[in-house]
KETOR-695050 format. One record per residue: x, y, z of N, C-alpha, C, CB in turn; residue in three letters. Coordinates in steps of 0.05 Angstrom, whole numbers, plus 32768, in hexadecimal, padded with zeros to 4 digits. Glycine has a CB too. Layout:
REM residues N
XYZXYZXYZXYZAla...
END
This chain:
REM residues 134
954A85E57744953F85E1775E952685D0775C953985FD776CUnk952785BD776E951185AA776D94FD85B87781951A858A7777Unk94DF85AB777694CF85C3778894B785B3779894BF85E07771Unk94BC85AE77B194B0859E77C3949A85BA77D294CA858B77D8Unk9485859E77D2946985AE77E5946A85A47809944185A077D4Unk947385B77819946C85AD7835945A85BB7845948185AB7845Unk945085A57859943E85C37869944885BA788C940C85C17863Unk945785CF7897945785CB78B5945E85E278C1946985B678BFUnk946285E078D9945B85F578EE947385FE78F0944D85ED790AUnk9475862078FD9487862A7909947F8641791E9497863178F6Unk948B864379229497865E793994968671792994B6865E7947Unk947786887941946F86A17935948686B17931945D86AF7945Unk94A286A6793A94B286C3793394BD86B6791494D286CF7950Unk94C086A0791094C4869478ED94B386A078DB94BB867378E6Unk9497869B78E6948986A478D3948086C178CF9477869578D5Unk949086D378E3948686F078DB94A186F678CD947C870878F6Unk94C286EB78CC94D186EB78C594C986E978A094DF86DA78D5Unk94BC86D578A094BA86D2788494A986E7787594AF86B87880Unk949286E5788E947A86FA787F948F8719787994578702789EUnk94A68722788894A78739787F94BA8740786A94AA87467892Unk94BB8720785794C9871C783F94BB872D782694C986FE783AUnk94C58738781794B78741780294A4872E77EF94CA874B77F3Unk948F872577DF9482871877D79462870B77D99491870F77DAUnk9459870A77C2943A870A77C5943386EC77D69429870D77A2Unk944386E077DB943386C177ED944D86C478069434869477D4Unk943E86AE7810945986A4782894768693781A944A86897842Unk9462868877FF947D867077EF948F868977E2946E865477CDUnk9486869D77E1949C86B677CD94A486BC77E1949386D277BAUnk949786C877FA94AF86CB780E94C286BD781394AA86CD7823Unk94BC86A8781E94CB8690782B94E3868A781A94B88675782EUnk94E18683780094EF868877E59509869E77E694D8869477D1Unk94F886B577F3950686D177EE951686CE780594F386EF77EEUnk950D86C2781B952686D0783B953786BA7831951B86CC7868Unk9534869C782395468689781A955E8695780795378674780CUnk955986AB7803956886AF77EA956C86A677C8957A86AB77F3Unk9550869777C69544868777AF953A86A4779C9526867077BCUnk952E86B777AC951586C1779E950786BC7785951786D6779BUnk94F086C4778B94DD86B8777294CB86D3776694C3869C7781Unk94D486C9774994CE86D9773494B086C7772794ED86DC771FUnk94A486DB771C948186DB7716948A86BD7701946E870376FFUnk949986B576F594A2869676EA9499868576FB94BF869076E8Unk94AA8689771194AB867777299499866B773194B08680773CUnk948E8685773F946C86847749945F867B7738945D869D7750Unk945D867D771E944D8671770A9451865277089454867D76F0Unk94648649770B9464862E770B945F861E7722947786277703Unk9464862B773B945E86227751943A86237758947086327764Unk94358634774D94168636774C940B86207738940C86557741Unk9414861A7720940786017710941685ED7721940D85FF76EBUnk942C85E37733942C85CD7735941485BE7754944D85CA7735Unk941085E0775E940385E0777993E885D4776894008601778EUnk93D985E0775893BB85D7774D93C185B8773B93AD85F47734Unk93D785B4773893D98597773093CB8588774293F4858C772EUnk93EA8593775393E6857B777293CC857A777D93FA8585778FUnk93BC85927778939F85957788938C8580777A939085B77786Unk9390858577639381858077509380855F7750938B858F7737Unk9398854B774E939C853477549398852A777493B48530774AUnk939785327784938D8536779E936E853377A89393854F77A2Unk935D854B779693458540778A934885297785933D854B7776Unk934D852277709346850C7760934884F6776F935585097748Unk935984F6777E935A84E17795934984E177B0937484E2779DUnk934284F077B6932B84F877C4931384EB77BF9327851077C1Unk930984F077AC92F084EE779D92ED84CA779992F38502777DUnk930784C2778A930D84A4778A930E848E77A5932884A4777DUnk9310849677BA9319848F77DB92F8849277DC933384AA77F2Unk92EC84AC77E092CE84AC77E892C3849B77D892BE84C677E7Unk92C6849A77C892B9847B77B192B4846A77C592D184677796Unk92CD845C77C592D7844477D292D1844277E892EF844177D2Unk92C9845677FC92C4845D781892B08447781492BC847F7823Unk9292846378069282845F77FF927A843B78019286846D77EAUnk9285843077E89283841C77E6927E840477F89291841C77DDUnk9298840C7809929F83F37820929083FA783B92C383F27827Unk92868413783E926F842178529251840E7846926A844D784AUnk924C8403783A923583FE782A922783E3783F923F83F57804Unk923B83D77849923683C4785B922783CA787E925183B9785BUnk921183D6787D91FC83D678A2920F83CE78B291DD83BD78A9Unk920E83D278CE921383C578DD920483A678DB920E83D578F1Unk91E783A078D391D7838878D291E0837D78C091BD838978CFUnk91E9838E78A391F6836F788F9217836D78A291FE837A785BUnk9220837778AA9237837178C19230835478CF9236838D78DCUnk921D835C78DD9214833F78EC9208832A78EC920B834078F9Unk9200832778D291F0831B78C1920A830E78B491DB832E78B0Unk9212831278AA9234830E789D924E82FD78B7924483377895Unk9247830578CF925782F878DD924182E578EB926A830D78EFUnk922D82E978EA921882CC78F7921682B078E491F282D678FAUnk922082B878BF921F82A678B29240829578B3921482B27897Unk925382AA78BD9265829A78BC926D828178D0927582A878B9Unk925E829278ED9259828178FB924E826C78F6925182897909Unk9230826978EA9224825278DD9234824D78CD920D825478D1Unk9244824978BB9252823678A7926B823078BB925D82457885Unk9275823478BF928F822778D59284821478E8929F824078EAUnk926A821A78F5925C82067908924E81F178F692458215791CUnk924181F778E0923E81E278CC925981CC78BF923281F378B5Unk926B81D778C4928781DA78AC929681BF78CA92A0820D78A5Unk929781CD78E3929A81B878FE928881A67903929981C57917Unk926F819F78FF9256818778F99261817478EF923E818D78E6Unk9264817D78CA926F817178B9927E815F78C09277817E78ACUnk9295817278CA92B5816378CA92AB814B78E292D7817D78D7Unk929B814B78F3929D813879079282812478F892988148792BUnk9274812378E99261811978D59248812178ED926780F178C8Unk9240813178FD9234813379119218814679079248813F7927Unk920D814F78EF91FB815B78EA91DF815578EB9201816078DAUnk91D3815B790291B18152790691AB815478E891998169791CUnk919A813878E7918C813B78C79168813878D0919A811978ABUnk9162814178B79141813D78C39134813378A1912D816678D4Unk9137811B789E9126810E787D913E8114786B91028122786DUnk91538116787791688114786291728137785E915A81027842Unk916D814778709178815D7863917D816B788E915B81727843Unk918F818278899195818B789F9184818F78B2919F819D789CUnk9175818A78CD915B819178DA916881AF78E7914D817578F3Unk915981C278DD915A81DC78F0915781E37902915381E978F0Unk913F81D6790F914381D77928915481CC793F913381D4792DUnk916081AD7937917881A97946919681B279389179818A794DUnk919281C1792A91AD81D6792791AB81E3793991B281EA7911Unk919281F1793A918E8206794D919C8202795D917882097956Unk919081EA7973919D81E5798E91B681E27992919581D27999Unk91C281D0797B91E381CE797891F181E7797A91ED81C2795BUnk91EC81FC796191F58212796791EF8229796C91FE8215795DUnk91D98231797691CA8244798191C48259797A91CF82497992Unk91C38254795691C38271794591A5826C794091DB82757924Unk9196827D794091708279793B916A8273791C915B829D7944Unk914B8262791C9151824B790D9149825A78F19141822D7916Unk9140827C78F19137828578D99151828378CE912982A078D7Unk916D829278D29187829778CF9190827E78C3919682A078E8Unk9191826278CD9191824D78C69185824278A89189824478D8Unk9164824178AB9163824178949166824E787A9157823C7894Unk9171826E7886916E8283786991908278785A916C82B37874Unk91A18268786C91C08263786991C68247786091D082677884Unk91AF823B786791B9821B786891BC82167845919C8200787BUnk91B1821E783991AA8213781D91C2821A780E918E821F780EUnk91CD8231781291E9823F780F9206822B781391E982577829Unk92018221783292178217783B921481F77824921782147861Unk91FE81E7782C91FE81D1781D91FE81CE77FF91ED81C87824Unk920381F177EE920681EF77D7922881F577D491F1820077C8Unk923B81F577EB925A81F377E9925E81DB77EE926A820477FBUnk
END
């Protein structure tokens, strides 16, 4: 007999049916009104495979909250900060392509970025040096 773990609902009259099966859990009952019954073997193995499954369950648990963890690590502000630079490189990246980039002594002028694309000109300069080193 192959031995599968489920968990779902029934009808209080199922489950007092089972409960008035002979046996120390609901799985020995349930077992028992099946006509399986389960002998202290049984239960013994069904109990190490239940603390397996728990046990790897954990382990996966613990590994997921890692990862949660991890990818939570990002503010809402590095969020927006992260989508205001992409904006700046795509509006830089559209300049480009049209050769249209205010220059000021040979290098990008920030303040008519500014106006071009209306991202403020600290944001600008903390990005520009970035973009012109791709």
């Amino acid at each position: 007999m192959k031995t599968v773990q489920c968990t779902f609902r029934l009808p209080s009259e199922v489950v007092d049916l089972i409960d008035e099966k002979p046996g120390r859990t609901r799985t020995d009952k349930l077992l028992n009104l099946l006509g399986y019954g389960c002998n202290q073997t049984d239960y013994d193995a069904i109990e190490k495979r239940i603390k397996a499954v728990e046990s790897r369950l954990s382990a996966l648990e613990n590994t997921n909250q890692v990862n949660v963890k991890e990818e939570k690590n990002s503010s809402p502000n590095q969020q927006r900060a992260l989508e205001v630079k992409e904006r700046l490189f795509s509006a830089l990246d559209e300049l480009k392509s049209r050769d249209e980039i205010p220059l000021y002594r040979g290098k990008p002028s920030i303040t008519k970025l500014k106006e071009v694309t209306g991202i403020d000109r600290g944001t600008i300069s903390k990005y520009i040096s970035e973009w012109l080193e791709m």
